[in-house]
C-alpha positions as CSV (number, residue, x, y, z in Angstrom):
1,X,94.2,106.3,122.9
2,X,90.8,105.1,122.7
3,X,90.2,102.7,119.3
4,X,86.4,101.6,117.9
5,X,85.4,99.9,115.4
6,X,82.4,101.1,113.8
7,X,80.5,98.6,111.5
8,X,78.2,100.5,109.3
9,X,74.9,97.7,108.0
10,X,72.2,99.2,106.0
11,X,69.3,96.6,105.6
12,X,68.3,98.2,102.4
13,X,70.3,96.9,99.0
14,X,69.5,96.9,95.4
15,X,71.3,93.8,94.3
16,X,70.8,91.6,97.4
17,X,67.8,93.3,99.9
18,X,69.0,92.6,103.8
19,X,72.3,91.5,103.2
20,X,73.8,92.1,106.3
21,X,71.2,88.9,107.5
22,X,72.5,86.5,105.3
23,X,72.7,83.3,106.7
24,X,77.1,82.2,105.5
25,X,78.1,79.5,107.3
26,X,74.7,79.5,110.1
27,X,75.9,82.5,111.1
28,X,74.4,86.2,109.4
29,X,76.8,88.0,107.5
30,X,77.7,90.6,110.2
31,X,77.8,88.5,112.9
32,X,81.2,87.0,110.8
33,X,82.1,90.7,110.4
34,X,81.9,91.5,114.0
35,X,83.7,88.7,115.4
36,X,86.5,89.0,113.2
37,X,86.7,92.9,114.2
38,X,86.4,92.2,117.7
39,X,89.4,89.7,117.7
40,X,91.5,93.1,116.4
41,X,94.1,93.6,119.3
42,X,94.3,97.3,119.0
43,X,90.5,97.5,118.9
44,X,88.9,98.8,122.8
45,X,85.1,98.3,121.3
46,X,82.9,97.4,118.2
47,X,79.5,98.7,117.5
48,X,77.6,98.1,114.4
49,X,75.5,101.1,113.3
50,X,72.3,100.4,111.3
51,X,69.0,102.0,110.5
52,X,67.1,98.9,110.6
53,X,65.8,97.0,114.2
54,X,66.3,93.9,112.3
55,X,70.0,94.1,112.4
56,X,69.5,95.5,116.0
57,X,68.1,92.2,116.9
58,X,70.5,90.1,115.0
59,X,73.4,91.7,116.9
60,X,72.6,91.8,120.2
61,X,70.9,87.6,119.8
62,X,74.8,86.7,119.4
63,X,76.1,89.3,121.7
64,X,76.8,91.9,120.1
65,X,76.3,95.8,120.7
66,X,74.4,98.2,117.7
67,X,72.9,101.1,117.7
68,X,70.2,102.4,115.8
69,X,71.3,105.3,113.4
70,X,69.2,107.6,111.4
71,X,67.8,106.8,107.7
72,X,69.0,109.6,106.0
73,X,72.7,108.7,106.0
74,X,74.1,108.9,102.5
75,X,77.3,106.4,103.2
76,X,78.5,104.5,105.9
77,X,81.3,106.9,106.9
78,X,78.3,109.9,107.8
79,X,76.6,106.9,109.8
80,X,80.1,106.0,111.5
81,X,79.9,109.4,112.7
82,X,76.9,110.2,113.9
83,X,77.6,107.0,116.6
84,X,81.1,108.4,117.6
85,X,79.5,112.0,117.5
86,X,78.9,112.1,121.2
87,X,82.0,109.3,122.6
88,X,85.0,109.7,124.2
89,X,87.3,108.2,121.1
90,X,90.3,109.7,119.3
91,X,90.7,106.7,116.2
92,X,87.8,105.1,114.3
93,X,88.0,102.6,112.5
94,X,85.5,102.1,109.5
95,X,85.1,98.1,108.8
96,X,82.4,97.4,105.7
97,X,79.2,95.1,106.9
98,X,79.8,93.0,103.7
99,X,83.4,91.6,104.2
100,X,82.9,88.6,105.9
101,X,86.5,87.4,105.0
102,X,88.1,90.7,107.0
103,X,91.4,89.5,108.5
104,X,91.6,91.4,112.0
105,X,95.5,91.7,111.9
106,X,94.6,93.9,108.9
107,X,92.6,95.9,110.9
108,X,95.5,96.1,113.6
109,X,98.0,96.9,110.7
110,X,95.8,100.0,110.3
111,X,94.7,100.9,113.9
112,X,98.8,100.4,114.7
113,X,100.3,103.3,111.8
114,X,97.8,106.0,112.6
115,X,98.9,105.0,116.1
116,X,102.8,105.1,115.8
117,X,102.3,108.1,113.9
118,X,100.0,111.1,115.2
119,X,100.1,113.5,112.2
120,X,98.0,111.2,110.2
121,X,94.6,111.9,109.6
122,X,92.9,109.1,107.8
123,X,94.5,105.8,106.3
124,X,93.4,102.7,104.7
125,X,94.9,99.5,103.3
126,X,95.7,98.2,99.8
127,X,97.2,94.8,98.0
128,X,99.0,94.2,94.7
129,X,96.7,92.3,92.5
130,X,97.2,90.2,89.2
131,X,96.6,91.2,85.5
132,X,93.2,89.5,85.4
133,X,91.4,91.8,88.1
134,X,93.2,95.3,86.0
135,X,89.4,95.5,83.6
136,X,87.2,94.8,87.0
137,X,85.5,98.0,87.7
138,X,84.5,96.9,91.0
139,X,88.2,96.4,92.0
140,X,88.9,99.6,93.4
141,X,92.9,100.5,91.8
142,X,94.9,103.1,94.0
143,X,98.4,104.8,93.1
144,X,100.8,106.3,96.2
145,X,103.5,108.7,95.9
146,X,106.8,108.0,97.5
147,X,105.5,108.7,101.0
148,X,102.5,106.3,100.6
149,X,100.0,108.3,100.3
150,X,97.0,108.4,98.0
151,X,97.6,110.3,95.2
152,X,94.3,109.1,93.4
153,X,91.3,106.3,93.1
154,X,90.0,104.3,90.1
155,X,87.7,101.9,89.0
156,X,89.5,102.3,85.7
157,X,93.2,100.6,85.3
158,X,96.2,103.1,87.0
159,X,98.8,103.0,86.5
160,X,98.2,102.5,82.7
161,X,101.2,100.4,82.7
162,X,103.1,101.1,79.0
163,X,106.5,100.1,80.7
164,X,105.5,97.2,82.4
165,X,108.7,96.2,83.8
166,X,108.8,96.2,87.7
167,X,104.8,96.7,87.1
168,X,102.4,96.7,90.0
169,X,99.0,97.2,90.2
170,X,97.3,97.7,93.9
171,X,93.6,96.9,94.6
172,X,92.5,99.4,97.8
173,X,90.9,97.5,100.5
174,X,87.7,99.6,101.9
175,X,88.5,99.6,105.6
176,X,89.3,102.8,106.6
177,X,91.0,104.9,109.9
178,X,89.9,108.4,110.9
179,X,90.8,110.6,113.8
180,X,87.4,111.8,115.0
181,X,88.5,115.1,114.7
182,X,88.7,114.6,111.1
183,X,85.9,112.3,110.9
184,X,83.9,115.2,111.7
185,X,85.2,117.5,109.7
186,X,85.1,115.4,106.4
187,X,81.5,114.2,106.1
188,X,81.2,118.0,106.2
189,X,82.7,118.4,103.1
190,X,80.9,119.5,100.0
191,X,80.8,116.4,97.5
192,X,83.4,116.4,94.6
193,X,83.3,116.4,91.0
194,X,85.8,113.1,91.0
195,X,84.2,111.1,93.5
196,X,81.1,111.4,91.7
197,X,82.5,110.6,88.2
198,X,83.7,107.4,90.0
199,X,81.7,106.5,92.6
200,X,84.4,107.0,95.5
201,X,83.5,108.7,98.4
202,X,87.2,108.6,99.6
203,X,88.3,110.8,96.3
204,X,86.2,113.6,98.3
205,X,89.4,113.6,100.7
206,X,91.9,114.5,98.0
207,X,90.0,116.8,96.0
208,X,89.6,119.4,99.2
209,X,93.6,118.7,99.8
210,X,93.7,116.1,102.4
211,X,95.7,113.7,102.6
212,X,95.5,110.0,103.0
213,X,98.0,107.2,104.0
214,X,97.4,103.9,102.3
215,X,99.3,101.1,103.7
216,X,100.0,98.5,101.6
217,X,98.7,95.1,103.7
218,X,101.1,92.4,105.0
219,X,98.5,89.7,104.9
220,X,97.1,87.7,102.6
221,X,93.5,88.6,101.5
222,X,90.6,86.9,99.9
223,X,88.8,90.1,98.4
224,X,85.3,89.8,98.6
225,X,82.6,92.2,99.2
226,X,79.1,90.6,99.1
227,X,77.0,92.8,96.5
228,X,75.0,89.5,94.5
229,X,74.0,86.4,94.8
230,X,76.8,84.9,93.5
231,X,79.1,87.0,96.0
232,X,77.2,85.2,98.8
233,X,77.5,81.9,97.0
234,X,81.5,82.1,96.8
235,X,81.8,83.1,100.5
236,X,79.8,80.0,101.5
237,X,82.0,77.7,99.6
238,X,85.0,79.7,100.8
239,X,84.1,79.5,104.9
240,X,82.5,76.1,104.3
241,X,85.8,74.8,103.4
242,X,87.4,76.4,106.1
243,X,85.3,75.2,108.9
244,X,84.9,71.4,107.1
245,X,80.8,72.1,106.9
């Protein structure tokens, strides 16, 4: 079975324009993003996909392979597909341009259950989080059923927690596993009344009756998606105090 990982990097942003270039650490931002990918066990390839020939440039300058994609893409997951359109792949995996701090046994916890188990279609990764993060819109809540699968998304607090004994409260991690098959299938879908009330393109999924495991993450993670200045600031400190710099 054939794994990629497919890094989706639009050069366009409202909050911070060319983000995917930001310099964290003397490296750019995706360059951090593809290494940590490409160290993934259970991952045969990486490509990033872009629609800019800046990021082109950046890539292949440190080695790396990406491909030019068209402009009119309305999410990453429609530009993830039109690189795997044509390939000889059975599992994608979708890693976001602007986590930096990506572990890649996380991505090999995801590549390995669609793997061990062929009926899934899609699947993606989530962490219990504390009380201060339940009001953060931007933290992305998910609730499973007993199976562990999705049952629904939220930028708003879920559960609402009035018994909170035994209380949990996961945070979804937006790294993401498709068969191709399905891949294909679901940027085909109409959009939903749900994922545009919250902003998810994932609810889309569960509103046309698929079905979506969500594997909650052995690892330890440092959530942080760069979408502001001071998103960039924190992941300097954070890699500069890894690395000593």
């Amino acid at each position: 079975m054939k794994t990629i990982g497919i890094i989706p990097a639009r050069y366009a942003s409202t909050r911070l324009p060319g983000k995917p270039l930001k310099d964290i650490g003397g490296k750019p931002m995706i360059q951090h993003v593809y290494e940590r990918t490409l160290r993934a066990k259970l991952i045969d390839e990486v490509i990033v996909a872009t629609d800019d020939a800046r990021i082109v440039d950046a890539v292949e300058l440190f080695g790396g392979t990406a491909v030019m994609t068209s402009v009119e893409h309305p999410n990453g997951t429609s530009r993830a597909a039109e690189v795997v359109q044509n390939m000889d792949v059975e599992l994608i995996i979708n890693i976001q341009g602007d986590e930096p701090l990506i572990k890649s046994e996380m991505i090999d916890e995801l590549a390995e259950v669609m793997t061990r188990d062929e009926t899934l279609t899609s699947a993606t990764l989530c962490y219990q989080i504390s009380e201060e993060h339940f009001p953060d819109p931007n933290v992305v809540k998910v609730v499973r059923d007993r199976n562990g699968f999705a049952l629904y998304f939220s930028r708003s607090l879920i559960p609402f927690g009035r018994d909170r004994e035994n209380y949990k409260v996961y945070e979804h991690i937006g790294v993401y596993a498709y068969r191709k098959s399905f891949l294909l299938q679901y940027i085909e879908l109409e959009d939903t009344p749900l994922s545009r009330a919250e902003s998810l393109e994932q609810l889309k999924i569960l509103e046309h009756g698929h079905r979506m495991k969500v594997v909650e993450t052995q690892y330890s993670y440092e959530a942080l998606s760069i979408d502001t200045q001071e998103d960039l600031d924190r992941a300097r400190t954070i890699i500069a105090g890894r690395t000593g710099g």
